[in-house]
ROSE-4610 file (N, C-alpha, C; in Angstrom, 1 decimal, always signed):
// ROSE-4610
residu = [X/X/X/X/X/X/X/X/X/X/X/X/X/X/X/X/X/X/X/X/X/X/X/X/X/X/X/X/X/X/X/X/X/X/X/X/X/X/X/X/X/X/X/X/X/X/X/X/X/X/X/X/X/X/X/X/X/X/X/X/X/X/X/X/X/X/X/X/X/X/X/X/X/X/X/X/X/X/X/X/X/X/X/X/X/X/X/X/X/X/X/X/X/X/X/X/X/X/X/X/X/X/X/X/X/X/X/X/X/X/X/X/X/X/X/X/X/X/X/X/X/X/X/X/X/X/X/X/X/X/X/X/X/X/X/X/X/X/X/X/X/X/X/X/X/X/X/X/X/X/X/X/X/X/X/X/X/X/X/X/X/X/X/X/X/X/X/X/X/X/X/X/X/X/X/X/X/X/X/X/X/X/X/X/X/X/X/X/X/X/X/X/X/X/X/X/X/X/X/X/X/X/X/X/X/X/X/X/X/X/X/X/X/X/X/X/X/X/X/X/X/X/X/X/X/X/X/X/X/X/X/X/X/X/X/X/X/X/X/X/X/X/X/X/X/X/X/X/X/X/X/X/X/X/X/X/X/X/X/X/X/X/X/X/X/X/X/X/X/X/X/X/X/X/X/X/X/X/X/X/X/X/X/X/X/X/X/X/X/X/X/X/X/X/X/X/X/X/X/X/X/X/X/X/X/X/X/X/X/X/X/X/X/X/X/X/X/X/X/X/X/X/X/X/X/X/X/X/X/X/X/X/X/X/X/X/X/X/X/X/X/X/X/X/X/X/X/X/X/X/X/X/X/X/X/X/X/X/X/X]
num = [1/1/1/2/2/2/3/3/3/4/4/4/5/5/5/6/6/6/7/7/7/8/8/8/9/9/9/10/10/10/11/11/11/12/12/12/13/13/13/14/14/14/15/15/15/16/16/16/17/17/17/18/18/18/19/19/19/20/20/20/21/21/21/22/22/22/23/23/23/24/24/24/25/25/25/26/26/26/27/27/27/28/28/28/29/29/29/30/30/30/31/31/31/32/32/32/33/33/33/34/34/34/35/35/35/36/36/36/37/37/37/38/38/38/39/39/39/40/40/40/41/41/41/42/42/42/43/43/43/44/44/44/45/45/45/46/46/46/47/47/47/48/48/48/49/49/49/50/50/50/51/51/51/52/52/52/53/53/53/54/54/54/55/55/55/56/56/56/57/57/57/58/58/58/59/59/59/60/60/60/61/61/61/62/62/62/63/63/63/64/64/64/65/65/65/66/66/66/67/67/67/68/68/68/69/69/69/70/70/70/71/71/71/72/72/72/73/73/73/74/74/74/75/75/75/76/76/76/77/77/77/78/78/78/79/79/79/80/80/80/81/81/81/82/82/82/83/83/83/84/84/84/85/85/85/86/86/86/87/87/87/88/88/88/89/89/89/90/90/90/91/91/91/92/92/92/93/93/93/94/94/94/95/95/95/96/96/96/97/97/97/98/98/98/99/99/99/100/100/100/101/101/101/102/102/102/103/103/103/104/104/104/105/105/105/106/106/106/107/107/107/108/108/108/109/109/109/110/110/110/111/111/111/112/112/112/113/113/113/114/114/114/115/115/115/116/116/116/117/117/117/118/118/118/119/119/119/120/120/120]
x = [-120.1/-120.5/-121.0/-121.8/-122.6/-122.1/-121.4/-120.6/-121.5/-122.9/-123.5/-124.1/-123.8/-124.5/-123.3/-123.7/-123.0/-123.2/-122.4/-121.7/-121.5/-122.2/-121.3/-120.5/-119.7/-118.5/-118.2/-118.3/-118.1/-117.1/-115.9/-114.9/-115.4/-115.2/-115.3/-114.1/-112.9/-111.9/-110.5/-109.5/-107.9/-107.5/-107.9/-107.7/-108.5/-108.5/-108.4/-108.7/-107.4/-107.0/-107.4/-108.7/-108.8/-110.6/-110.9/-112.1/-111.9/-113.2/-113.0/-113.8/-113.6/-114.8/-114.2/-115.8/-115.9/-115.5/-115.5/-115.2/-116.2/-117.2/-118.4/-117.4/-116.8/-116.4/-117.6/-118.3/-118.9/-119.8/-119.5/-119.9/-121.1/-121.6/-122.5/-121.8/-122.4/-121.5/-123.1/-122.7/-123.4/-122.7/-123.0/-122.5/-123.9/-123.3/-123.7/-125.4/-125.5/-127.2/-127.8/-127.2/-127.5/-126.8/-127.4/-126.7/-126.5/-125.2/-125.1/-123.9/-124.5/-123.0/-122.2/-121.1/-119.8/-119.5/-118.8/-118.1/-116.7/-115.9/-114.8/-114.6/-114.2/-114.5/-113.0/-112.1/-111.4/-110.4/-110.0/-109.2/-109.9/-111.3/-112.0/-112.9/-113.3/-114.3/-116.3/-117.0/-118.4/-118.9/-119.9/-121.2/-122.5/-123.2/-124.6/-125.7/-126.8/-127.9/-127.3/-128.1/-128.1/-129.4/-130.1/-131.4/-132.1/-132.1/-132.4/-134.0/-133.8/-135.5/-136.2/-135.8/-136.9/-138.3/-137.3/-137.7/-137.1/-136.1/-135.4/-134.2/-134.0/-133.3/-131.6/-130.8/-129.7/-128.2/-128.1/-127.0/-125.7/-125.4/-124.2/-124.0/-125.9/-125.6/-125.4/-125.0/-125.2/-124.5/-123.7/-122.4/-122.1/-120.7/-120.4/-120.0/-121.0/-120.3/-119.3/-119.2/-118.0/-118.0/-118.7/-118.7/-118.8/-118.7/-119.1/-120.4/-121.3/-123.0/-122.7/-123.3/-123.8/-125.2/-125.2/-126.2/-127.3/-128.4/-129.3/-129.4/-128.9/-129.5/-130.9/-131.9/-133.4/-133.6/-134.0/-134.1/-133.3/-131.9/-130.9/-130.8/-131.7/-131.4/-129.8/-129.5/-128.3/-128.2/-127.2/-127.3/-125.4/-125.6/-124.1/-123.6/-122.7/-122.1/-121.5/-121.1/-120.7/-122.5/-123.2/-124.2/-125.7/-126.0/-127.2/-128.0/-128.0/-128.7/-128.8/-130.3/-130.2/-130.4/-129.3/-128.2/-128.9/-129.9/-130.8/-132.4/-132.5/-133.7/-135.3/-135.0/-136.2/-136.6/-136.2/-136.2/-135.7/-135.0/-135.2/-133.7/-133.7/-132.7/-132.0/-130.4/-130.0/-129.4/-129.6/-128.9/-127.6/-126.8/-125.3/-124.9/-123.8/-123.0/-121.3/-121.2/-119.4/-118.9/-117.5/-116.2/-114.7/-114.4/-113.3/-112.1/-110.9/-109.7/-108.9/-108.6/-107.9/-106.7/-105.9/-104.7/-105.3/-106.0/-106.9/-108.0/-107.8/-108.3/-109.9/-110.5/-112.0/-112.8/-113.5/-115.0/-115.9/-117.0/-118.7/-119.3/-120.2/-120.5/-122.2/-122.7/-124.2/-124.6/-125.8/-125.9/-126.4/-126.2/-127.0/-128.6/-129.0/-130.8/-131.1/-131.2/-131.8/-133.0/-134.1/-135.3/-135.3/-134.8/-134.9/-133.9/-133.1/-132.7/-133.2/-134.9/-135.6/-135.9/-135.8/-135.5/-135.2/-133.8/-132.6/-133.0]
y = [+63.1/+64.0/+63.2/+63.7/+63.0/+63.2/+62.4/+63.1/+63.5/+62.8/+63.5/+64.6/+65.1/+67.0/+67.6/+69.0/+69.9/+70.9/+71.6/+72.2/+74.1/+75.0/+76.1/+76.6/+76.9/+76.5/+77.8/+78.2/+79.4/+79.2/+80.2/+80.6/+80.7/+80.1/+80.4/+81.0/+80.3/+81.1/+80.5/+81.1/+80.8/+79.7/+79.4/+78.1/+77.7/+76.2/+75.7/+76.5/+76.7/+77.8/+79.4/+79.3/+81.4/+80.8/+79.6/+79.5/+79.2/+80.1/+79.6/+78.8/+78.2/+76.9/+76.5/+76.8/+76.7/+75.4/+74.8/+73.6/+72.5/+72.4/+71.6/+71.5/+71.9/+72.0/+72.1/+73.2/+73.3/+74.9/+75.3/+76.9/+77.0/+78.3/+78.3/+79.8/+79.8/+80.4/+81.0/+82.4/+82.9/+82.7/+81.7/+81.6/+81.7/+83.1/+83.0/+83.3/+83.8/+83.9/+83.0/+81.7/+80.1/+80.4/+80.1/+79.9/+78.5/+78.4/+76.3/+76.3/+75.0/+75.1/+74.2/+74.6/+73.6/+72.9/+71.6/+71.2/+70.6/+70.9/+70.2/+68.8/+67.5/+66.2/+65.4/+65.3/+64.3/+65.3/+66.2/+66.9/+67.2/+67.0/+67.1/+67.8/+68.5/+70.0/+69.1/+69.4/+69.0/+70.3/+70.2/+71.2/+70.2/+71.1/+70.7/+72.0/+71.7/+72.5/+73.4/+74.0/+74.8/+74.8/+74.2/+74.0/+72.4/+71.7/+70.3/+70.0/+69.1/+69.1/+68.6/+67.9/+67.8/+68.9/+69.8/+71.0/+72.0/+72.3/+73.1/+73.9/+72.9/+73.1/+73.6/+74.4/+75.3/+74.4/+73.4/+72.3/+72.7/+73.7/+74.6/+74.4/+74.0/+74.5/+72.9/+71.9/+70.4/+70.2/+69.2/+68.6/+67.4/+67.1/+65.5/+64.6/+63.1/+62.5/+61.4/+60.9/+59.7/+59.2/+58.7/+57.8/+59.0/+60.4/+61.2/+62.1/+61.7/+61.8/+63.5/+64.7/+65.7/+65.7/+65.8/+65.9/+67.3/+66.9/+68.5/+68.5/+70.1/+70.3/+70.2/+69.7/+70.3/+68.8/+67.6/+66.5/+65.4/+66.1/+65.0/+63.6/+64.4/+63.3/+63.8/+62.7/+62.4/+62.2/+62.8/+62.7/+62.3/+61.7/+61.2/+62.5/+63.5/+64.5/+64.4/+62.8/+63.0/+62.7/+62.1/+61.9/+62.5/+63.3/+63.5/+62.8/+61.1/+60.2/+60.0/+60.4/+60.4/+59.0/+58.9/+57.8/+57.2/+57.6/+57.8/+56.9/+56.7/+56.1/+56.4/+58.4/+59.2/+58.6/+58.8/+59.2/+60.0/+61.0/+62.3/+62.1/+63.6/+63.6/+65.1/+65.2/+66.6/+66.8/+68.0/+68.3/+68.6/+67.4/+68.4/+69.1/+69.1/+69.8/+70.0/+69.2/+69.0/+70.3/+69.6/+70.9/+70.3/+71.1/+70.9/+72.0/+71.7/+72.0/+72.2/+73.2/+73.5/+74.5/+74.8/+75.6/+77.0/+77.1/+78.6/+79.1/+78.0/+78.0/+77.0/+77.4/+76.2/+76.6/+75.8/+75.9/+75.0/+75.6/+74.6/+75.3/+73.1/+73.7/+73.6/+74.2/+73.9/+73.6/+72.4/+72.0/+73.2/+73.4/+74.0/+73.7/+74.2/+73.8/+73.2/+74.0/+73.2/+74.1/+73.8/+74.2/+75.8/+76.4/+77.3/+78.5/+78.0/+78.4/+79.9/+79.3/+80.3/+81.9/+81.3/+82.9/+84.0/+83.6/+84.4/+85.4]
z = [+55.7/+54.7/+53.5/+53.1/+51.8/+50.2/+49.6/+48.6/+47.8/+47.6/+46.3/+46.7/+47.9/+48.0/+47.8/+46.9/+46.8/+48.2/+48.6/+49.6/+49.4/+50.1/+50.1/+51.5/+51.4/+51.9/+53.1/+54.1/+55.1/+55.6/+55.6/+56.9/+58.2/+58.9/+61.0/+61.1/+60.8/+61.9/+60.8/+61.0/+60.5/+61.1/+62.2/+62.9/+63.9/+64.7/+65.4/+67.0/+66.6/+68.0/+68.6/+66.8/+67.1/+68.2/+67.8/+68.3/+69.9/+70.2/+72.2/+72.5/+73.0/+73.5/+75.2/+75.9/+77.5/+77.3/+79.0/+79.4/+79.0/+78.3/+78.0/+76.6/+75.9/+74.5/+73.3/+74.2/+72.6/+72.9/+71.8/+71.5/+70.5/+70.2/+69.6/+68.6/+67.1/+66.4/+65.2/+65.1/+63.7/+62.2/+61.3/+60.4/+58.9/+58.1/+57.2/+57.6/+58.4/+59.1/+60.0/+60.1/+60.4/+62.0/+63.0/+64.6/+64.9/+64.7/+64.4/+66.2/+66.4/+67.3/+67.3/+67.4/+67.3/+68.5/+67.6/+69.2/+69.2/+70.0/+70.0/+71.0/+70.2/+71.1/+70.5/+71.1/+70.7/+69.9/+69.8/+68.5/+67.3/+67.2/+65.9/+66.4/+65.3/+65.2/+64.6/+65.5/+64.6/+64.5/+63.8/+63.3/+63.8/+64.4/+64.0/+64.4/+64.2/+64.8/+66.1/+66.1/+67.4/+68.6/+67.9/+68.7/+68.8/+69.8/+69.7/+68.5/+68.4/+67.6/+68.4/+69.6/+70.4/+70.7/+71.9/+72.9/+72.3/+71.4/+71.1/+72.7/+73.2/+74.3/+73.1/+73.8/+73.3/+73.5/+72.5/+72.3/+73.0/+72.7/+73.3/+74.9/+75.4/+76.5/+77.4/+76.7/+77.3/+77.2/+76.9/+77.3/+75.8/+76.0/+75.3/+76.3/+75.8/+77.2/+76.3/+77.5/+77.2/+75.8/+74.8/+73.9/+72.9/+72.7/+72.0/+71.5/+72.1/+71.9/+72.3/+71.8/+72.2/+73.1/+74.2/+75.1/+75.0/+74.7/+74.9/+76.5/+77.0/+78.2/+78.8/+78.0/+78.6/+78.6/+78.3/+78.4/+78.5/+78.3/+78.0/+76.5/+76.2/+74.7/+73.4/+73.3/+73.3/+71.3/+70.6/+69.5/+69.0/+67.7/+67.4/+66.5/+66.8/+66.3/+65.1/+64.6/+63.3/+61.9/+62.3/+61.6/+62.0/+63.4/+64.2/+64.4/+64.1/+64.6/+66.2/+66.8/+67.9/+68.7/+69.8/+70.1/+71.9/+71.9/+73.6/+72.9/+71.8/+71.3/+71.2/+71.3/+70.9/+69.9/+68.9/+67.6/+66.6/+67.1/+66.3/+65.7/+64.8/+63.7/+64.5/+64.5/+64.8/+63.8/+63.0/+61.6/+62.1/+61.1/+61.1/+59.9/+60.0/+58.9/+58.9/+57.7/+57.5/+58.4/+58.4/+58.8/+58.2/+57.4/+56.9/+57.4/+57.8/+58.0/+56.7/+56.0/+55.3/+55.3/+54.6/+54.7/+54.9/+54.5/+54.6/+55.8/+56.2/+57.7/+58.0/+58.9/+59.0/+58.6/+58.1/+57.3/+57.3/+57.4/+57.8/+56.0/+56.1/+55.0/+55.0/+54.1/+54.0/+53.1/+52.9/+51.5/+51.0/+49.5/+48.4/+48.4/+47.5/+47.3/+48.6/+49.9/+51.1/+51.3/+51.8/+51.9/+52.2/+52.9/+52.7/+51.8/+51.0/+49.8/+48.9/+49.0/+48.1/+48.6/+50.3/+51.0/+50.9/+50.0/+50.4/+48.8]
């Protein structure tokens, strides 16, 4: 997470445990209008995109493999879940986005002032 961005801050769920995630460990979630999908790898929750930037192949629907990389189903290009630096040597970027574990349950955040901001 980038400390010099400010953050607004969405509830997903009271816990850990209210989220379902199939055997691939990773779901796809409407938050705040944004379709981002999660993943669970190791005990730790990521955010990112929901749509590869390649092909826009459906992240949800690939896998993590061994070393952590989220795999897109349509090409197999491979991205690192904590930063979206893609880890297969396309090129491309997969947006993530923090998740914090708090007493009050889980939350994804999105930066402020992001391009489409002025939408809303």
């Amino acid at each position: 997470m980038d400390a010099n961005k400010k953050y607004n801050w969405h509830k997903i769920a009271d816990s850990i445990a209210e989220i379902s995630f199939p055997e691939n460990g990773l779901t796809m979630l409407e938050v705040n209008h944004k379709t981002i999908c999660l993943a669970l790898h190791n005990n730790q929750l990521f955010a990112c995109s929901s749509k590869c930037p390649h092909a826009g192949g459906t992240m949800s629907e690939g896998y993590i493999d061994a070393v952590g990389n989220i795999v897109c189903p349509v090409h197999r290009y491979k991205f690192n879940l904590q930063n979206g630096r893609n880890s297969s040597g396309e090129g491309y970027y997969l947006k993530t986005f923090p998740v914090e574990i708090r007493n009050e349950g889980v939350f994804v955040g999105f930066p402020e002032n992001n391009l489409f901001g002025w939408l809303k």
